[in-house]
N, C-alpha and C positions, 0 to 999 in steps of 0.2 A: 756234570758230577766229577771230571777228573779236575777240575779249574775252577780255582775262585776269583770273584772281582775284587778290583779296590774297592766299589762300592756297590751296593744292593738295594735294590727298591722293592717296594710294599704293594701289596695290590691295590691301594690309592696313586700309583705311581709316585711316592715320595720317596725323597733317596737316606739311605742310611750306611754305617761304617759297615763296611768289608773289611779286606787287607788293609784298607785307610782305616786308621782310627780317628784322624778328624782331617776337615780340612779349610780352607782360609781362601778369600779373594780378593785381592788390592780393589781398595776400592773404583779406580779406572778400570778394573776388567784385564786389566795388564799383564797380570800376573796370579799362580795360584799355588799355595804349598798345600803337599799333604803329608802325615805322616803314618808314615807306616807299623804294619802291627808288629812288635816283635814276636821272637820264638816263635814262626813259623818256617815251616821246611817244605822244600818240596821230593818229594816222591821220590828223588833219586838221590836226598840226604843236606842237598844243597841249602842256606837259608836263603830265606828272603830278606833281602836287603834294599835300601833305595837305588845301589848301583845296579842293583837286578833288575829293580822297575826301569831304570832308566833304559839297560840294555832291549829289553822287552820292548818298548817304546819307540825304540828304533828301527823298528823290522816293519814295520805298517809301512812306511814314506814307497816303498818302489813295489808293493800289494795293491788289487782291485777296492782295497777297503782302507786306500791313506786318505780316505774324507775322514777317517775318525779321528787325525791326529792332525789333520790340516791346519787346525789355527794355532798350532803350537812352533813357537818357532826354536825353543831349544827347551830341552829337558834335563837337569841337572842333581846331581846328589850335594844337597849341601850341608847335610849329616850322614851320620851312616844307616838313619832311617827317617830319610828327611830327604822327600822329592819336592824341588820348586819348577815351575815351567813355567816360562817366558812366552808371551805371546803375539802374535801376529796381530790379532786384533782381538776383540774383545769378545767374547765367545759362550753368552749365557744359556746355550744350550751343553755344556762342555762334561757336565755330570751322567749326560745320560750313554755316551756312547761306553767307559767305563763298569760300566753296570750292565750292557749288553751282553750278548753272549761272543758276540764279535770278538770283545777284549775280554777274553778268559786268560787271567798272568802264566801265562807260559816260564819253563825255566831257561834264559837264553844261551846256554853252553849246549843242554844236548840241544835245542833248536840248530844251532851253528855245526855242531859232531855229527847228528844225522843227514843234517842239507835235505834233498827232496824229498827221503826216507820219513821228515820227521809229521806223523798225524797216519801214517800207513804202517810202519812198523812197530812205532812204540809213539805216547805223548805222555809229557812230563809236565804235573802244574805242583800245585798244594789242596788238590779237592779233596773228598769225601773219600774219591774211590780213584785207585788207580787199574790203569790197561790191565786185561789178563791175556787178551786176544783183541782183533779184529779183523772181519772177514769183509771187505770190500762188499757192497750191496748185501749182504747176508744179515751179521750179528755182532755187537760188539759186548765181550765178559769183562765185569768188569768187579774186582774185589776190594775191598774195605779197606782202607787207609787206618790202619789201629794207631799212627800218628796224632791221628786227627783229633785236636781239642780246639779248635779255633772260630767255629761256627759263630756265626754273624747273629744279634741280638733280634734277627726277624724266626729263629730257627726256636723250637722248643728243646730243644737237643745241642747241645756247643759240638757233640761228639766227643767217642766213634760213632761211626756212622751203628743203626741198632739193628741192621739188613749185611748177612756178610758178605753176599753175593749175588748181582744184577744181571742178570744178558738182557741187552736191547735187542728184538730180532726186527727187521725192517720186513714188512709183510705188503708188495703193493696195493694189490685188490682189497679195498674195504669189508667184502663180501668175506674175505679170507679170512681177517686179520676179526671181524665180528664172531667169526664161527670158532677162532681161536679163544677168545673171551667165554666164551658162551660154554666151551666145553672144556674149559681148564687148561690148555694150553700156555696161555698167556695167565698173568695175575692180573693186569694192567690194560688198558690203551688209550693210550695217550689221546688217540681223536675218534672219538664215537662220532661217526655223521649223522645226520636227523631222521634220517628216514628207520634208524634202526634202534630206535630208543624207545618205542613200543614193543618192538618184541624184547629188548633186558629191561623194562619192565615186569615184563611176566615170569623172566630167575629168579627166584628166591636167595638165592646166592654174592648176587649181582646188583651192586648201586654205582649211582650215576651221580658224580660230583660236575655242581655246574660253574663256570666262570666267566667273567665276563671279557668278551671277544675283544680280540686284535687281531683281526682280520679283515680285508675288503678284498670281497671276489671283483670283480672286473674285467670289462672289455677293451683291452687298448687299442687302437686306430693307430695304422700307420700312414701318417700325415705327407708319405711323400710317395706313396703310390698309388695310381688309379685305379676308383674314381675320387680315391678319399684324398686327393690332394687338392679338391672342392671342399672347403670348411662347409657347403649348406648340406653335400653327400653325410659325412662325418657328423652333421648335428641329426640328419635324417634318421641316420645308421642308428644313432645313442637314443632319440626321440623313440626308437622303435621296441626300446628294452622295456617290458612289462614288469617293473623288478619285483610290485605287489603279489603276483600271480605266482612266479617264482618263487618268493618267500611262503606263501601260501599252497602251492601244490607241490612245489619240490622239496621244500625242506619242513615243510609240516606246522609254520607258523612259528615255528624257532626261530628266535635271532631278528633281525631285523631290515629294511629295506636299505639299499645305498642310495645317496641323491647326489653326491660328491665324493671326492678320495681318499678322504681324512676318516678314519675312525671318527664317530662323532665323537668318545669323549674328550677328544681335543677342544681345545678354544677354537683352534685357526679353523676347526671343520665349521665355525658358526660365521657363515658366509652370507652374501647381502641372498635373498632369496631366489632374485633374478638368475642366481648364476647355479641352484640349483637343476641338476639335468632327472626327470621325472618323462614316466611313458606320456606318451601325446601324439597317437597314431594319425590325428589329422594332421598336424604342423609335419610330421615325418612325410605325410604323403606330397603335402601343399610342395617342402621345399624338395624334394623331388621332383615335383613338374616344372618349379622355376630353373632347377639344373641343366632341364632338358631330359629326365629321364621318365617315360611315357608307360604306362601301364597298357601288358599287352592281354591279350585273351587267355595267353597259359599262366596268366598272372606273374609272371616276370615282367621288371620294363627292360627299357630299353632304349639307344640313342646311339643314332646315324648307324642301325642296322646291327649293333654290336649291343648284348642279351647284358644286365645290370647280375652279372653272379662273380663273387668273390668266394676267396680261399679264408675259411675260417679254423685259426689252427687250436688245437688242446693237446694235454697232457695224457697218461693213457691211465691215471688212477680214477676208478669206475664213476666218482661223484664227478668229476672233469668231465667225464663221458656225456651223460644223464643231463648236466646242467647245459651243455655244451647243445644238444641236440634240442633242448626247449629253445632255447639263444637262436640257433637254424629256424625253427616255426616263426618265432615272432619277426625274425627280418624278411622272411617270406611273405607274412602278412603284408607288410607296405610293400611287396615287390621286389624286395632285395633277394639274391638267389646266391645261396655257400656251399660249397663244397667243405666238409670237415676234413682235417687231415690228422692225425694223430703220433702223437710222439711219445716215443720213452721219456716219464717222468725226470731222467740220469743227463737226458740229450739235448732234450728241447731249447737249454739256454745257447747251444750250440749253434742250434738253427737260428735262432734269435738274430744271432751275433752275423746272418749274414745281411739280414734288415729285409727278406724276399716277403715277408711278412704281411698280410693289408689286414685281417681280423682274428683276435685270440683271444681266449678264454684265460684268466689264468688270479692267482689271488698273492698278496702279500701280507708279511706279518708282524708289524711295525708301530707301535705305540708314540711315536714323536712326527711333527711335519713335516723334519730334514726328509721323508720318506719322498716327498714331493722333489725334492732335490733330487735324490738316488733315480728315480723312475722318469724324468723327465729333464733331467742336464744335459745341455748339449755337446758335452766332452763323451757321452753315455752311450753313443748310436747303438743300435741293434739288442745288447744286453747292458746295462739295463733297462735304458732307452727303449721298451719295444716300440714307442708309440713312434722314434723315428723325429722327435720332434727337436729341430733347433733354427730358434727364434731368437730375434734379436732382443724383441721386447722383455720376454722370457727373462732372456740370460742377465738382462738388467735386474730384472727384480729378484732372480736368485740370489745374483752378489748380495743385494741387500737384504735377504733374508738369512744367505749365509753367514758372513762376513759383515753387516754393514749396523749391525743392533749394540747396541751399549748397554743393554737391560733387558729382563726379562719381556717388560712389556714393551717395546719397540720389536722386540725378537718377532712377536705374536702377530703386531700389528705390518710388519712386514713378510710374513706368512702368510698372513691374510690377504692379503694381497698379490701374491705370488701365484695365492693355490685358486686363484679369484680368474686371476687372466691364463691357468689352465684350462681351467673348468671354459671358459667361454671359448675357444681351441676346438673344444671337442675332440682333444687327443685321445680320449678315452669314453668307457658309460661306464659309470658305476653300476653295482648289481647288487650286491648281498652282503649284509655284515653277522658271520654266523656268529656263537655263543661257542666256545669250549665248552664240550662234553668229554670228560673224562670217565668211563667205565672202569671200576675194578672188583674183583672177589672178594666182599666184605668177610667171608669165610677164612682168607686168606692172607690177608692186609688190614691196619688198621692204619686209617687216616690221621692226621694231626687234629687236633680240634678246630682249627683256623691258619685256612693257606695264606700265607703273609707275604704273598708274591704276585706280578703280574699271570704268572701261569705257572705250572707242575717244572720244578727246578731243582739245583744239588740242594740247596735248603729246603724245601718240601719236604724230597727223599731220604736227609739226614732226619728228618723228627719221624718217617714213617716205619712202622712196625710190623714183622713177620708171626704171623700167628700161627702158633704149633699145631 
């Protein structure tokens, strides 16, 4: 809500003009202009101009996140609202990182004036709303940009924003954050879990907007510590995930089962079948006894005297908890034995990052395949790399999915293929693709008539309405 894209996408995931009001692709892929919206400002008075996008642009290259601007090899003003980039190679996924939340257009002078201050003490873009406060893990206040006319044609509202005043409060316990909703606290929340959409059924107060999911829960494998540096342990391990049972007693038959790591409504998630990973408690036992690891009377195995138990890590937000602990029973079931260990939701990528890792519970939220890239590059180790994987083969077919496509469809068909000789790895089990639930006080909020976004965004929030 304090930042807008150059461009915005639809909950069809099609893209549309943001701060671009159009834009252009040489036909080699080689190159791309955009042009910029006039008469916008940002927050701290500044306009936006192409030399601004270009400065902005510049700050990714030496970030955790200059995948987003890698294929670009210079970025220039060759108007004064007229951005061209030159490119490394040809790069027909290049629209969507733009339109992320990743690349919210920041303003690059105070970015530069603040230095490490700048997202902690104050952030400057051209959104809805700017900073009023923010409390580190607490709350962020946040109030109305009366500037604001420039709302993207996905928005019912161009602006102001028609809400003068937002606080986000960060609540971790779902337990907490439901019984906030429930009793006026909150107007909002953002992520209704499944299990408690029966009970705001029964407020009268209280509706549940539903959307469709970017999200896959999953099991990542760390492929270089024992016993899972055996690919037949690691196929065991994922063989052993019930993920039917789980969508079914854990989350209520909402949402849907994972069989691979792509959202399915990607293309690249429509994979040869063979490479989907599905429960199959005998094949998990079978390649367990070809490992050598032997089923004993306390129902742990075991091999050359040493007990078949791993460290199974999660997060400490209560649905991580809950799924995490079903996850423990079923590798129990074929013999596998975990200890859970649990982490502050704030930390955990921390620990990640030292790679001590062999099983975790954990989900991400990602609408594109380059996600396969992000979670599995072998430049990635530890975070975001948990699964620890770097392969040669691998790293072959990312270049060509990152880097190696001239077109849209080569992009896809070299995705496919990528996320193909993952999935056969067994770097990971897929588990669960839940649904967005959104809960809010219809008493208190009035929705848009139609969300025109992948999820709840500063476009949503400008068309939504405070009721007196």
């Amino acid at each position: 809500m304090i930042y807008d894209n150059l461009v915005v996408q639809d909950a069809d995931q099609s893209f549309h003009p943001g701060l671009a009001t159009s834009w252009t692709e040489a036909p080699d892929g080689m190159s791309w202009t955009f042009e910029i919206k006039p008469g916008v400002t940002f927050h701290n008075g500044e306009p936006l101009t192409a030399a601004a996008v270009v400065a902005w642009l510049g700050f990714f290259a030496p970030t955790e996140n200059a995948f987003t601007t890698q294929s670009i090899a210079k970025a220039e003003a060759t108007g004064e609202m007229t951005v061209t980039l030159t490119m490394k190679n040809p790069d027909p996924n290049l629209l969507l990182n733009p339109a992320s939340s990743t690349m919210g257009v920041i303003e690059p002078k105070a970015c530069v004036e603040m230095g490490e201050d700048y997202g902690v003490t104050a952030a400057v873009g051209t959104g809805p709303y700017k900073t009023e406060s923010f409390a580190i893990g607490s709350e962020t206040v946040l109030v109305r940009n009366d500037a604001y006319t420039w709302g993207s044609d996905l928005a019912d509202n161009k602006g102001p924003a028609k809400i003068a005043k937002i606080t986000l409060r960060e609540i971790a316990e779902d337990s907490t954050a439901f019984l906030e909703l429930k009793t006026g606290g909150v107007d909002m929340l953002l992520g209704v879990p499944t299990d408690f959409l029966g009970e705001l059924a029964k407020e009268p107060d209280i509706a549940v907007l539903t959307l469709p999911g970017l999200e896959v829960m999953y099991m990542p494998i760390n492929v270089t510590k024992a016993p899972f540096d055996d690919i037949k342990v690691r196929q065991a391990a994922a063989l052993a995930i019930n993920q039917k049972e789980i969508l079914d007693n854990v989350y209520g038959g909402v949402g849907a089962v994972a069989n691979q790591f792509l959202i399915s409504a990607l293309t690249e998630s429509q994979v040869d079948p063979k490479f989907l990973i599905s429960h199959d408690p005998a094949k998990s036992a079978a390649l367990l006894d070809e490992a050598g690891w032997k089923m004993g009377a306390d129902g742990l195995r075991a091999k050359d005297g040493v007990a078949l138990k791993v460290a199974l890590w999660t997060q400490s937000d209560s649905s991580f908890r809950r799924l995490t602990e079903v996850i423990q029973a079923q590798l129990k079931a074929v013999g596998i034995g975990s200890d859970i260990t649990t982490f502050d939701s704030s930390m955990i990528r921390d620990h990640y990052k030292t790679g001590e890792q062999q099983l975790a519970v954990r989900s991400y939220w990602w609408a594109n395949a380059d996600i396969v890239d992000w979670f599995f590059g072998g430049d990635r180790l530890g975070y975001p790399n948990v699964s620890m994987l770097n392969d040669p083969v691998a790293e072959t077919l990312r270049t060509a999915a990152m880097t190696g496509s001239k077109n849209s469809e080569e992009r896809i068909a070299n995705f496919k293929a990528y996320h193909e000789y993952i999935l056969s790895q067994f770097a990971m089990a897929p588990i669960y693709q839940p649904v967005q639930n959104i809960g809010y006080n219809k008493d208190r909020l009035k929705m848009p008539a139609t969300i025109r976004a992948p999820r709840i965004n500063g476009q949503t929030i400008l068309s939504m309405e405070a009721i007196q």
